[in-house]
N, CA, C and O atoms as CSV, one atom per row, in Angstrom:
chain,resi,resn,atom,element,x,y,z
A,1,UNK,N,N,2.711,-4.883,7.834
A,1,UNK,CA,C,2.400,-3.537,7.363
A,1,UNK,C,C,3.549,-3.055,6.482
A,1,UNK,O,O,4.707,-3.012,6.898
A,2,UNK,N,N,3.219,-2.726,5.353
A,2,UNK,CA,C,3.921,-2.022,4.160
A,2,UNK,C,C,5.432,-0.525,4.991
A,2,UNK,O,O,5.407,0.474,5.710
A,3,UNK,N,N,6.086,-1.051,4.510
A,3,UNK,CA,C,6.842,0.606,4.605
A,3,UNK,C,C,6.366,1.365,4.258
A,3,UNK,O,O,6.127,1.245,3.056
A,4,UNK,N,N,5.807,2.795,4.961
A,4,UNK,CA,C,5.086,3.627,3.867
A,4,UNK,C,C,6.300,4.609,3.120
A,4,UNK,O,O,7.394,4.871,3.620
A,5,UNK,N,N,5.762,5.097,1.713
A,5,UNK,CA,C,6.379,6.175,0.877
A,5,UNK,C,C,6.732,7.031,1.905
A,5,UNK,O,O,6.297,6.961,3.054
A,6,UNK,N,N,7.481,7.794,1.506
A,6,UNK,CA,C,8.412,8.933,2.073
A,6,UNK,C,C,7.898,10.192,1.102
A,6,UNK,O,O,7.805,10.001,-0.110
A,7,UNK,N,N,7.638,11.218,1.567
A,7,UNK,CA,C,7.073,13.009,0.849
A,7,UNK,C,C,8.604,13.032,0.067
A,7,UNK,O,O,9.678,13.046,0.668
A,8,UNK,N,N,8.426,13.033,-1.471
A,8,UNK,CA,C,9.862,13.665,-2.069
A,8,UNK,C,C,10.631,12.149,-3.042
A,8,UNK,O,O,11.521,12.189,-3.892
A,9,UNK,N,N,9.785,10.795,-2.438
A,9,UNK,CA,C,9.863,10.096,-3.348
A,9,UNK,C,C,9.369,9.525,-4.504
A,9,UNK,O,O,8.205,9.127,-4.526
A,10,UNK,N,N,10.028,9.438,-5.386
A,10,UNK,CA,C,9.453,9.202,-7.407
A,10,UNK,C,C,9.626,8.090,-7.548
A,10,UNK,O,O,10.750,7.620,-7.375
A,11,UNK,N,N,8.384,7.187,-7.969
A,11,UNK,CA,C,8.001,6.055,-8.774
A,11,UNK,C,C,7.726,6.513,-9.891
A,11,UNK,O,O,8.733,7.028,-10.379
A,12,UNK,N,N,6.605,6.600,-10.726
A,12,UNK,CA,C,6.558,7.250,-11.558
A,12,UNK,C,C,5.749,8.862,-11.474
A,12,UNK,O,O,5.742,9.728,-12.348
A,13,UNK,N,N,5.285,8.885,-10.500
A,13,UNK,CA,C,4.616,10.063,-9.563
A,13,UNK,C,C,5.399,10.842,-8.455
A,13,UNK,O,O,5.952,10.054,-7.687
A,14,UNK,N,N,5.547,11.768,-8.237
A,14,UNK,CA,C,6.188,12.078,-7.175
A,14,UNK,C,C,5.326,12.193,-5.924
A,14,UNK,O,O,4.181,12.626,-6.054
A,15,UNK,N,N,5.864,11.777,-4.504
A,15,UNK,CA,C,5.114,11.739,-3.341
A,15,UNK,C,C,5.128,13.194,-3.354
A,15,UNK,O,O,5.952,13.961,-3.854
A,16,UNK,N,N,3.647,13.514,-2.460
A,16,UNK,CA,C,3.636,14.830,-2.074
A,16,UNK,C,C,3.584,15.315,-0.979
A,16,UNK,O,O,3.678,16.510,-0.699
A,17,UNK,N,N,3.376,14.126,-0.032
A,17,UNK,CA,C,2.828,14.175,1.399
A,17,UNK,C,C,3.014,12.250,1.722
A,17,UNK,O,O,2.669,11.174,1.232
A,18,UNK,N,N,3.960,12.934,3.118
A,18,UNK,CA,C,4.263,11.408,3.444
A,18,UNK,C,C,3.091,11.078,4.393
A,18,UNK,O,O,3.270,10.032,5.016
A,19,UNK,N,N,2.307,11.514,4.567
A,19,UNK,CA,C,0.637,11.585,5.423
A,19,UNK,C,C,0.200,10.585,4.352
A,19,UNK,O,O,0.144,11.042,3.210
A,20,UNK,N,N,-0.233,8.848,4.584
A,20,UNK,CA,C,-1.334,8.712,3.842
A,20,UNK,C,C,-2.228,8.167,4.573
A,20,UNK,O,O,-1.787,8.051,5.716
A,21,UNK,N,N,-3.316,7.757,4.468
A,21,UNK,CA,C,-4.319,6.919,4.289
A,21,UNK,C,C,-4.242,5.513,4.233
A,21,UNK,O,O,-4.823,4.936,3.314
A,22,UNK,N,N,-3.327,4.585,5.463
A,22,UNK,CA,C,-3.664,2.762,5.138
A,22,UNK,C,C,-5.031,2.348,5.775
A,22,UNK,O,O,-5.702,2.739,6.730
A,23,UNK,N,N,-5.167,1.159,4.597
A,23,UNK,CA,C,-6.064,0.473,5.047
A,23,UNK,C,C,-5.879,-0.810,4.816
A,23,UNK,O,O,-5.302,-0.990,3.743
A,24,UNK,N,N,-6.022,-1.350,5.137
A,24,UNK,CA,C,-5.833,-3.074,4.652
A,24,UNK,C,C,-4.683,-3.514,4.661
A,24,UNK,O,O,-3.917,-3.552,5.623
A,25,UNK,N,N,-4.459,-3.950,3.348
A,25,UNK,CA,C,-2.651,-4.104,2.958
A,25,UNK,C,C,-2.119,-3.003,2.280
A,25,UNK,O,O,-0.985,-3.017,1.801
A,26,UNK,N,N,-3.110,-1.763,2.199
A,26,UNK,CA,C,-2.524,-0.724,1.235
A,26,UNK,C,C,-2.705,0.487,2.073
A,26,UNK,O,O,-3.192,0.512,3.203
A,27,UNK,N,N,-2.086,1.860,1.126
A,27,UNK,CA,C,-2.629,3.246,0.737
A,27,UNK,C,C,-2.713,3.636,0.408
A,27,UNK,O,O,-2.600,3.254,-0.757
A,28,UNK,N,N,-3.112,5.332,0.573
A,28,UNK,CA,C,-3.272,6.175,-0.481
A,28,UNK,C,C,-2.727,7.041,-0.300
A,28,UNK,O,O,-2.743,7.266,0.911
A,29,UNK,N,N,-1.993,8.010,-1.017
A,29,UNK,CA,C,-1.011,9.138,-1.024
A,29,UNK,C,C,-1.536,10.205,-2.211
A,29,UNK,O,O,-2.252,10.044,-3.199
A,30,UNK,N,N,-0.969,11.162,-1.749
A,30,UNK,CA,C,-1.516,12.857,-2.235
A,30,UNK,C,C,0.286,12.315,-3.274
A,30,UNK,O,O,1.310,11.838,-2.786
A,31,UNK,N,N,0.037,12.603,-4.490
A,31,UNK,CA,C,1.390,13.190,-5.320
A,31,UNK,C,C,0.729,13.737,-6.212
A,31,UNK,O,O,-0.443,13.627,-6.572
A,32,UNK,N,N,1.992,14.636,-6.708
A,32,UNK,CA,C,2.257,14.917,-8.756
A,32,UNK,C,C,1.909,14.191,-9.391
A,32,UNK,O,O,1.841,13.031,-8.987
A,33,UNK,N,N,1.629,14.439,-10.330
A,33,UNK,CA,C,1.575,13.509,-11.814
A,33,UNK,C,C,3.024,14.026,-12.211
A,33,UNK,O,O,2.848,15.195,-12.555
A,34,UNK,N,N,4.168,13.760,-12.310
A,34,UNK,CA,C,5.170,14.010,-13.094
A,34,UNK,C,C,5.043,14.530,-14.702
A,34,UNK,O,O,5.860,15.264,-15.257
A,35,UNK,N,N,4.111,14.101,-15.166
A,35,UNK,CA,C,3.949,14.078,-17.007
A,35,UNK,C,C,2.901,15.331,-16.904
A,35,UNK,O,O,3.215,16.309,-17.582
A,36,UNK,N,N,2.009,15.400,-16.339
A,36,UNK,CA,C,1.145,16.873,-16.327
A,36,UNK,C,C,1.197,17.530,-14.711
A,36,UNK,O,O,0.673,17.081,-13.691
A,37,UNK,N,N,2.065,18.808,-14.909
A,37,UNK,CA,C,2.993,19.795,-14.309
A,37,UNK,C,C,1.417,20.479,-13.667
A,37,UNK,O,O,0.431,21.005,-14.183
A,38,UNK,N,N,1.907,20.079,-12.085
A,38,UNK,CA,C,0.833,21.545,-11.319
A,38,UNK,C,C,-0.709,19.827,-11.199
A,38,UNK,O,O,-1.862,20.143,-10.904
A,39,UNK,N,N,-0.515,18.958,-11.353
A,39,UNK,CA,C,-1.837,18.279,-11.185
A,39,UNK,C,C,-1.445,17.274,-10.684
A,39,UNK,O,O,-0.595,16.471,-11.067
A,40,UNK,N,N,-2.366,17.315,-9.385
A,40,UNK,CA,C,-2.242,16.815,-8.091
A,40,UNK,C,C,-2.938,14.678,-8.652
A,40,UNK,O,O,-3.437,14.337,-9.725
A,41,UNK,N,N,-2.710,13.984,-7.680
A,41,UNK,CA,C,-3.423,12.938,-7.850
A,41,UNK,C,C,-3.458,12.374,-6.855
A,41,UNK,O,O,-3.148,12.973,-5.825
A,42,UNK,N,N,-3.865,10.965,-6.820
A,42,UNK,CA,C,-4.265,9.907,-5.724
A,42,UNK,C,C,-3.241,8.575,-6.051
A,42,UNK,O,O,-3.157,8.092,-7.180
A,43,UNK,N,N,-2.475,8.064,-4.870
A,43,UNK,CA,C,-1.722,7.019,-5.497
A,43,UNK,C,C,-2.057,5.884,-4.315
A,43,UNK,O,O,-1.876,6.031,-3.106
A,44,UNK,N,N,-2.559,4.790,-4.954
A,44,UNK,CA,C,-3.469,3.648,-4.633
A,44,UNK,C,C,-2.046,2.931,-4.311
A,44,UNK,O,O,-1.367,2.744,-5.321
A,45,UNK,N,N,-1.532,2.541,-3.214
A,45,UNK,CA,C,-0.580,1.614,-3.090
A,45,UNK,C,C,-0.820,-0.025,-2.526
A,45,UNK,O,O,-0.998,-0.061,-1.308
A,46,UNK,N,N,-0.853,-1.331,-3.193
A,46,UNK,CA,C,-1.242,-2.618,-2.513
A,46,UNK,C,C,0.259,-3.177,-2.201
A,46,UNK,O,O,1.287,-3.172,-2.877
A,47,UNK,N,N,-0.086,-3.726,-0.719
A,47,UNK,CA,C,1.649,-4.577,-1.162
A,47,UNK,C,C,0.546,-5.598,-0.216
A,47,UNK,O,O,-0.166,-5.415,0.772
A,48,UNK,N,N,0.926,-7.028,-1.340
A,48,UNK,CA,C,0.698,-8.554,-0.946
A,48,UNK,C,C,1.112,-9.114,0.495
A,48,UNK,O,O,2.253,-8.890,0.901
A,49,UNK,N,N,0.163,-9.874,1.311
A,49,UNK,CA,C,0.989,-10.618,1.954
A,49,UNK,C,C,1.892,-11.554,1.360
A,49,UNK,O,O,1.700,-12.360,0.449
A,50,UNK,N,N,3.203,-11.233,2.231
A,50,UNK,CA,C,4.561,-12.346,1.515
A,50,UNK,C,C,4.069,-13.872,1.982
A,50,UNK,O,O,4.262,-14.893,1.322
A,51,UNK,N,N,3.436,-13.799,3.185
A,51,UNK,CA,C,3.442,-15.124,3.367
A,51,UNK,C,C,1.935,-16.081,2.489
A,51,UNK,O,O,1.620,-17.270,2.460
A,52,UNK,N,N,1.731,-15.655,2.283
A,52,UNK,CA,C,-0.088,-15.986,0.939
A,52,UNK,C,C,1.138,-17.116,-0.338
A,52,UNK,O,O,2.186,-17.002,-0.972
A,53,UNK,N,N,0.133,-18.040,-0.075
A,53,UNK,CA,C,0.871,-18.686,-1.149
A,53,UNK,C,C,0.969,-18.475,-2.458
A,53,UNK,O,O,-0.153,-18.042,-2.721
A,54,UNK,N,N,1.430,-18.490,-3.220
A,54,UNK,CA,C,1.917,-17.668,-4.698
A,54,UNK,C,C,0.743,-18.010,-5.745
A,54,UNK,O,O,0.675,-17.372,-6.795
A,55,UNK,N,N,-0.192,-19.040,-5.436
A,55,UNK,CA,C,-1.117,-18.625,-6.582
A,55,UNK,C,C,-2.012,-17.774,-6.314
A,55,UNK,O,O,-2.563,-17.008,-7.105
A,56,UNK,N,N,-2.225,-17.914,-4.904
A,56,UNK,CA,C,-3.370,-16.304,-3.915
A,56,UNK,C,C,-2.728,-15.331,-4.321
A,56,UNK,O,O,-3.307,-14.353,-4.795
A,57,UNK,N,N,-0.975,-15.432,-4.180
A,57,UNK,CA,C,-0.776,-13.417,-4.890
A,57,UNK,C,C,-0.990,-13.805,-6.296
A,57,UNK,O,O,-1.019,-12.804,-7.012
A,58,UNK,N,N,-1.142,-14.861,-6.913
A,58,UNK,CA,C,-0.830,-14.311,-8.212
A,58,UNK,C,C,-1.992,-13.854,-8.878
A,58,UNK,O,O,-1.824,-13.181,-9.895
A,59,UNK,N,N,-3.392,-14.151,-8.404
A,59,UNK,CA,C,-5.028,-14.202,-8.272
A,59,UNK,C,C,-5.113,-12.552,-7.532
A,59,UNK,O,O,-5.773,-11.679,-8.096
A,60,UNK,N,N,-4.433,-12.296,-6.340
A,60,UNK,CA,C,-4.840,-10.455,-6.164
A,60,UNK,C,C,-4.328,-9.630,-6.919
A,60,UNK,O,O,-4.712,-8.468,-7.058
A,61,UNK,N,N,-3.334,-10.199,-7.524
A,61,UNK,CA,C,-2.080,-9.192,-8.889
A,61,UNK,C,C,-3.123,-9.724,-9.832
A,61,UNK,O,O,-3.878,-8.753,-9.771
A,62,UNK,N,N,-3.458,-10.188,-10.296
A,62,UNK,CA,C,-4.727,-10.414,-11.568
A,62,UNK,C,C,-6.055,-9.629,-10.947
A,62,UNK,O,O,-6.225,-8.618,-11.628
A,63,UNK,N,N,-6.491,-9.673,-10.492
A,63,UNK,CA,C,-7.410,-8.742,-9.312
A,63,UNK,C,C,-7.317,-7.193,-9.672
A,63,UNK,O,O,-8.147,-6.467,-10.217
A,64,UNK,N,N,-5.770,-6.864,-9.090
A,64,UNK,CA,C,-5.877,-5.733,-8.745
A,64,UNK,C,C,-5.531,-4.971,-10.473
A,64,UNK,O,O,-5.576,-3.755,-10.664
A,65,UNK,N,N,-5.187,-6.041,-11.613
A,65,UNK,CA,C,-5.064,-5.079,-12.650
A,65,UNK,C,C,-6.212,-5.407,-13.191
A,65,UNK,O,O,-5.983,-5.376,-14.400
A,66,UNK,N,N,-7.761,-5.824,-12.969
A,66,UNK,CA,C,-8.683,-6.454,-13.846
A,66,UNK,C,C,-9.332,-5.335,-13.359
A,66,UNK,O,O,-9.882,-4.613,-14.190
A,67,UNK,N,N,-9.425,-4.824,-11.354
A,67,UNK,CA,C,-9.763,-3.118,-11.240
A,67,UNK,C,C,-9.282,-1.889,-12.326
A,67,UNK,O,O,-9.970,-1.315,-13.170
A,68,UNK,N,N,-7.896,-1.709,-11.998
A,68,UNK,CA,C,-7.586,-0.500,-12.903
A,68,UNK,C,C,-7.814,-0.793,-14.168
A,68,UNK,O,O,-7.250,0.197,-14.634
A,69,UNK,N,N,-8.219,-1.406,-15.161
A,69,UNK,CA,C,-8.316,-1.568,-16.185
A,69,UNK,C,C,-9.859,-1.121,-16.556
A,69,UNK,O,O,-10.190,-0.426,-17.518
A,70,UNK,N,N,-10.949,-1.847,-15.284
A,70,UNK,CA,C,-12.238,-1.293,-15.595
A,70,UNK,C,C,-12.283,-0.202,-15.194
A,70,UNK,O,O,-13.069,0.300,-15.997
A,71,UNK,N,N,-11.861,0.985,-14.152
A,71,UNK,CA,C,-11.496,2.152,-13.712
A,71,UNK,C,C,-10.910,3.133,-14.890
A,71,UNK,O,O,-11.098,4.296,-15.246
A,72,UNK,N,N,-10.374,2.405,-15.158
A,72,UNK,CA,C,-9.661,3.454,-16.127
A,72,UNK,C,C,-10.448,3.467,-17.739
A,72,UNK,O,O,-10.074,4.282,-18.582
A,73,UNK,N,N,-11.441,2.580,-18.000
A,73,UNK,CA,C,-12.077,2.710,-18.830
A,73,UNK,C,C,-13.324,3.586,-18.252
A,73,UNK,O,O,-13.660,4.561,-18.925
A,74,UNK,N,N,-13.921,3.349,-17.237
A,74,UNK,CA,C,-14.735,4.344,-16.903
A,74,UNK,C,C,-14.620,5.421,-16.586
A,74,UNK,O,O,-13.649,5.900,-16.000
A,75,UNK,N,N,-16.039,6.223,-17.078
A,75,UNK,CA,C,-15.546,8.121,-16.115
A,75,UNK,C,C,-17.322,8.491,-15.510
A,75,UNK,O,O,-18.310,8.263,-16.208
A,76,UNK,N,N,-17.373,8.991,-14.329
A,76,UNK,CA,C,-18.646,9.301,-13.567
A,76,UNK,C,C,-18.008,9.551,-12.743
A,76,UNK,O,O,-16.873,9.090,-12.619
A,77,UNK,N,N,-18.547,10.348,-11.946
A,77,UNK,CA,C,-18.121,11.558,-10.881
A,77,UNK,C,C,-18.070,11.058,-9.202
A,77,UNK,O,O,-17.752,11.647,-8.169
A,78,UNK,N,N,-18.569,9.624,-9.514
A,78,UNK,CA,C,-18.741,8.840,-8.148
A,78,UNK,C,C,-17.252,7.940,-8.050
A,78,UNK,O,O,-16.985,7.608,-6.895
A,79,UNK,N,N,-16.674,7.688,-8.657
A,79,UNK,CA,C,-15.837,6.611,-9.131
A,79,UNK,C,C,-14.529,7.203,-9.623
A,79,UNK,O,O,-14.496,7.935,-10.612
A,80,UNK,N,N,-13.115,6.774,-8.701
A,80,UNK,CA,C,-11.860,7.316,-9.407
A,80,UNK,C,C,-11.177,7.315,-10.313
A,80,UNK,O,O,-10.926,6.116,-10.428
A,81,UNK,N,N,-10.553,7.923,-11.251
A,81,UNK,CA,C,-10.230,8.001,-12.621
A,81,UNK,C,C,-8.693,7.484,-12.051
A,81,UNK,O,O,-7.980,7.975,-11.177
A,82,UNK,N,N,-8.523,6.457,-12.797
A,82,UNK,CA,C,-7.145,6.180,-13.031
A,82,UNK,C,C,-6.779,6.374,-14.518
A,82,UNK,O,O,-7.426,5.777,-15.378
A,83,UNK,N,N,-5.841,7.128,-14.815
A,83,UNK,CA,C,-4.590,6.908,-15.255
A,83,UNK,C,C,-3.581,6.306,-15.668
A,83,UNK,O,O,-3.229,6.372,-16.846
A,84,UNK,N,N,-2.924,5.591,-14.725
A,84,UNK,CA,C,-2.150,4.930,-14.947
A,84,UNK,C,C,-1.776,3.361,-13.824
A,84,UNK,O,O,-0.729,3.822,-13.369
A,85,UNK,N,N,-1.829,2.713,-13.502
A,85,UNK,CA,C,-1.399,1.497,-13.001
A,85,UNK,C,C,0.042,0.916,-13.298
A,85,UNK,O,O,0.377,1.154,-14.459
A,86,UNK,N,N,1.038,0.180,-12.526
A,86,UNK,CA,C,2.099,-0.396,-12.721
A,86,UNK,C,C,2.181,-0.861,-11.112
A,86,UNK,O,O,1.469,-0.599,-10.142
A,87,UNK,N,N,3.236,-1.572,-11.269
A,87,UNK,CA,C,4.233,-2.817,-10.051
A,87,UNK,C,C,5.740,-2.263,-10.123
A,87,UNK,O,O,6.420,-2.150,-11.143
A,88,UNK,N,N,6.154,-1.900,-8.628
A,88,UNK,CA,C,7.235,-1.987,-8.537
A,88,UNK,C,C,7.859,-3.060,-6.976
A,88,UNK,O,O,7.368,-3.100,-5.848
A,89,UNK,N,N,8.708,-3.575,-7.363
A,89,UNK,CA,C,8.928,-4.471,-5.844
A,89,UNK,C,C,8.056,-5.153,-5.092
A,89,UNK,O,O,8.092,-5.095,-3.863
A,90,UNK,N,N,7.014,-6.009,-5.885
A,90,UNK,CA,C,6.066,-6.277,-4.820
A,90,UNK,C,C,4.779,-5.775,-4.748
A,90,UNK,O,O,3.858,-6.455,-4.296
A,91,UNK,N,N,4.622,-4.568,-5.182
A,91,UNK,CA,C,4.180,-3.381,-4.796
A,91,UNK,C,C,3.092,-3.263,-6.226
A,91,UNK,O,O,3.463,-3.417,-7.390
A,92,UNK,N,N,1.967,-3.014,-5.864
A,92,UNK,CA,C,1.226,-2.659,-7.246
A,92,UNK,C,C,0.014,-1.224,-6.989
A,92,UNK,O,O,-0.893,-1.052,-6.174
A,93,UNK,N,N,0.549,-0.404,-8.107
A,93,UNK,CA,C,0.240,1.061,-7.304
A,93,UNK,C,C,-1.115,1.514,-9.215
A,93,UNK,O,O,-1.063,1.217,-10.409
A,94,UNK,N,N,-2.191,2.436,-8.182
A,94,UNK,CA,C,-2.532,2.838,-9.743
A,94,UNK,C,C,-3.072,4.275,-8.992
A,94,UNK,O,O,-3.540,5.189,-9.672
């Protein structure tokens, strides 16, 4: 199980609430958008099993940006708008 974020820490979002939502290998967290002031968002956090052999992570890290990429091209009211996607430590957040 992932360390979770801490309320008050900045990736490129600021946490807003150290309360999230795991499921799987991930979660979800309430932050800022840092770049548009006063608007709240959703921050999708995956962290890999370490022990998965490196072409399995390298196949869910291709995975998980082949999601945000079709996400973020789409917009309908059923389906979450991403923004933005990136990797830090392991870690691949959108």
């Amino acid at each position: 199980m992932p360390t979770p974020l801490k309320a008050g820490e900045v990736l490129r979002i600021a946490i807003k609430s150290s309360g999230s939502s795991a499921k799987g290998n991930g979660s979800i967290y309430l932050a800022d958008d840092l770049r548009l002031e006063g608007r709240l968002c959703a921050l999708k956090e995956v962290e890999h099993d370490r022990t998965m052999p490196a072409d399995l992570i390298k196949q869910t890290r291709e995975q998980f940006l082949r999601e945000a990429i079709v996400l973020a091209r789409l917009d309908h009211q059923n389906l979450p708008k991403v923004s933005d996607f990136f990797s830090i430590g392991g870690r691949e957040y959108s």
